[in-house]
Z-matrix of the N, CA and C atoms (Angstrom, degrees):
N
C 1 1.455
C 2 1.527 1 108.76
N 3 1.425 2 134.03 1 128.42
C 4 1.094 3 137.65 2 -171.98
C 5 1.405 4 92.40 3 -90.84
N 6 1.600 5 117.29 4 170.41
C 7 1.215 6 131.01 5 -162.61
C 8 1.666 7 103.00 6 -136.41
N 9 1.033 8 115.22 7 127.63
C 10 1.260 9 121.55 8 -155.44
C 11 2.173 10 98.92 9 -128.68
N 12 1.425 11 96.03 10 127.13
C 13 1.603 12 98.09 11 177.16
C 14 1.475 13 116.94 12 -47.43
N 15 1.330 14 78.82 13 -175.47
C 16 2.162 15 81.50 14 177.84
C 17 1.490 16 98.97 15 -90.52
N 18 1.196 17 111.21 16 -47.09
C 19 1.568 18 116.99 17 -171.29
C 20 1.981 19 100.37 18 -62.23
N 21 0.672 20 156.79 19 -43.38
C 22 1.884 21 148.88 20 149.57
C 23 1.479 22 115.66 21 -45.93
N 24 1.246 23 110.18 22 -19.66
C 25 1.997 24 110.91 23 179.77
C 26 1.120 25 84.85 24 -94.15
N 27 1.855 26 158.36 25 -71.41
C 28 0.776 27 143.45 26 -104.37
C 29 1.253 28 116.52 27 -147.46
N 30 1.420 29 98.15 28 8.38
C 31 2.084 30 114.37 29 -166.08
C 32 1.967 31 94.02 30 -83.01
N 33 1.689 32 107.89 31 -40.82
C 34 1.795 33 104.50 32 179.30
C 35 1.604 34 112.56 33 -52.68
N 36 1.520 35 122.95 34 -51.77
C 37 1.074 36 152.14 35 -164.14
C 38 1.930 37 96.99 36 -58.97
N 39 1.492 38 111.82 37 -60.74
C 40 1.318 39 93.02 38 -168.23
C 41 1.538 40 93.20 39 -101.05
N 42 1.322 41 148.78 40 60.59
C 43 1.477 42 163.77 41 156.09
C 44 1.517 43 89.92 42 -123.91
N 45 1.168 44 137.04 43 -59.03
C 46 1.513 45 137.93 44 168.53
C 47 1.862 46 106.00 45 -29.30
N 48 1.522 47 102.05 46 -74.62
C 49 1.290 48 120.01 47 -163.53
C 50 1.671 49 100.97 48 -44.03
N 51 1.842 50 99.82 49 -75.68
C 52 1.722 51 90.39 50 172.77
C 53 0.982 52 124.80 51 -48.71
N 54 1.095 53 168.42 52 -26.96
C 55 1.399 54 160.32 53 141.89
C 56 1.052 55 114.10 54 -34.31
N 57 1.409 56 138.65 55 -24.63
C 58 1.252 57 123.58 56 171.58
C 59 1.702 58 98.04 57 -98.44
N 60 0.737 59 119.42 58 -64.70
C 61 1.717 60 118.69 59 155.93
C 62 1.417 61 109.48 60 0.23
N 63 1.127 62 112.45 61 -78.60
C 64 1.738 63 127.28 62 175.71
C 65 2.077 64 113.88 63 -45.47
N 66 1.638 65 114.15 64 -36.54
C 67 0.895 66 127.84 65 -172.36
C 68 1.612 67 112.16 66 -67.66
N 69 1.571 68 90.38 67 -47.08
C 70 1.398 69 107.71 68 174.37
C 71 1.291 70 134.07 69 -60.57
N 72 1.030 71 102.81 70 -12.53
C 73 1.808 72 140.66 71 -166.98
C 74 1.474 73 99.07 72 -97.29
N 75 1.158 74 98.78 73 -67.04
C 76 1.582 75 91.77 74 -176.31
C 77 1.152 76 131.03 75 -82.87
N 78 1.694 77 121.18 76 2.88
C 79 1.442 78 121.90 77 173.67
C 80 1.501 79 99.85 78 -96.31
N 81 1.349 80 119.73 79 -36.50
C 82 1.479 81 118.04 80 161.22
C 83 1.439 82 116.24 81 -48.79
N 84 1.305 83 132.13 82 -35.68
C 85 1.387 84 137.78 83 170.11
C 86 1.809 85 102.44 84 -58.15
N 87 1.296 86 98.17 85 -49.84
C 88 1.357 87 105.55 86 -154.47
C 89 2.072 88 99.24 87 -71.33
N 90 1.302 89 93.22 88 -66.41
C 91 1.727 90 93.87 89 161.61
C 92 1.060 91 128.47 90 -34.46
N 93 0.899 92 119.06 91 -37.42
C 94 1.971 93 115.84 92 -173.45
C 95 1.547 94 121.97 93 -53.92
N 96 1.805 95 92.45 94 -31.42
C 97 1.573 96 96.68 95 168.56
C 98 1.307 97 123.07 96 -59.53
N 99 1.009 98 122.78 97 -11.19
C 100 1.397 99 132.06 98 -145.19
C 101 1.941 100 112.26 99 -138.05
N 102 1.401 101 84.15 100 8.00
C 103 1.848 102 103.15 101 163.88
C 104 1.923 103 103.20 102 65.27
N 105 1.762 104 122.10 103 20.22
C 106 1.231 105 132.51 104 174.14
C 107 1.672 106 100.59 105 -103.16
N 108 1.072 107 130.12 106 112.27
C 109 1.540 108 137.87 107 171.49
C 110 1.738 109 111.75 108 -91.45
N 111 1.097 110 144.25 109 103.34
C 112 1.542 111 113.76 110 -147.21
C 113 1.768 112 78.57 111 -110.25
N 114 1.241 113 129.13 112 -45.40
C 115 1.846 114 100.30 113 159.93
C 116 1.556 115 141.76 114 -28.03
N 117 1.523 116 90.38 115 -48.82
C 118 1.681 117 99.67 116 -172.49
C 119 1.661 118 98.64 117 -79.51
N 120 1.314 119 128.44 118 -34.01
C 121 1.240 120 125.44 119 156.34
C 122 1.325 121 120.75 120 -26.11
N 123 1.571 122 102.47 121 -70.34
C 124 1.516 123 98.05 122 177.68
C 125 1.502 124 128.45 123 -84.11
N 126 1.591 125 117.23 124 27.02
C 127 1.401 126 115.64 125 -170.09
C 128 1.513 127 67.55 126 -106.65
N 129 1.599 128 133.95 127 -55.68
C 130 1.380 129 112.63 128 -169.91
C 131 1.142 130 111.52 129 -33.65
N 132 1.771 131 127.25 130 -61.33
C 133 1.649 132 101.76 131 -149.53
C 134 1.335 133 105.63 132 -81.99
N 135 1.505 134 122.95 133 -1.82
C 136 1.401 135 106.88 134 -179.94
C 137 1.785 136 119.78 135 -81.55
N 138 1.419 137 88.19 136 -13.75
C 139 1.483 138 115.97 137 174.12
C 140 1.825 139 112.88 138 -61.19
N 141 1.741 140 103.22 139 -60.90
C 142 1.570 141 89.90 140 -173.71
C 143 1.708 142 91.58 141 -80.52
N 144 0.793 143 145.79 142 18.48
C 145 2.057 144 118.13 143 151.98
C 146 1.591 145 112.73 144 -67.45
């Protein structure tokens, strides 16, 4: 079995993550015009638990 770094197991995964990160970012950018916050959205529901 070859042995493979951390950075080759796990470099797709967090290039994956930011990208959605980034997505999130920018539809929240993009929404705001438009009186939709999609952060503060989700601080609400984490809010009423």
């Amino acid at each position: 079995m070859k042995k493979r770094g951390i950075i080759s197991d796990y470099l797709p995964w967090l290039i994956l993550g930011l990208i959605v990160l980034v997505l999130f970012l920018l539809a929240d950018w993009i929404l705001k015009d438009k009186g939709l916050a999609i952060i503060d959205n989700i601080k609400q529901i984490f809010r009423r638990r």
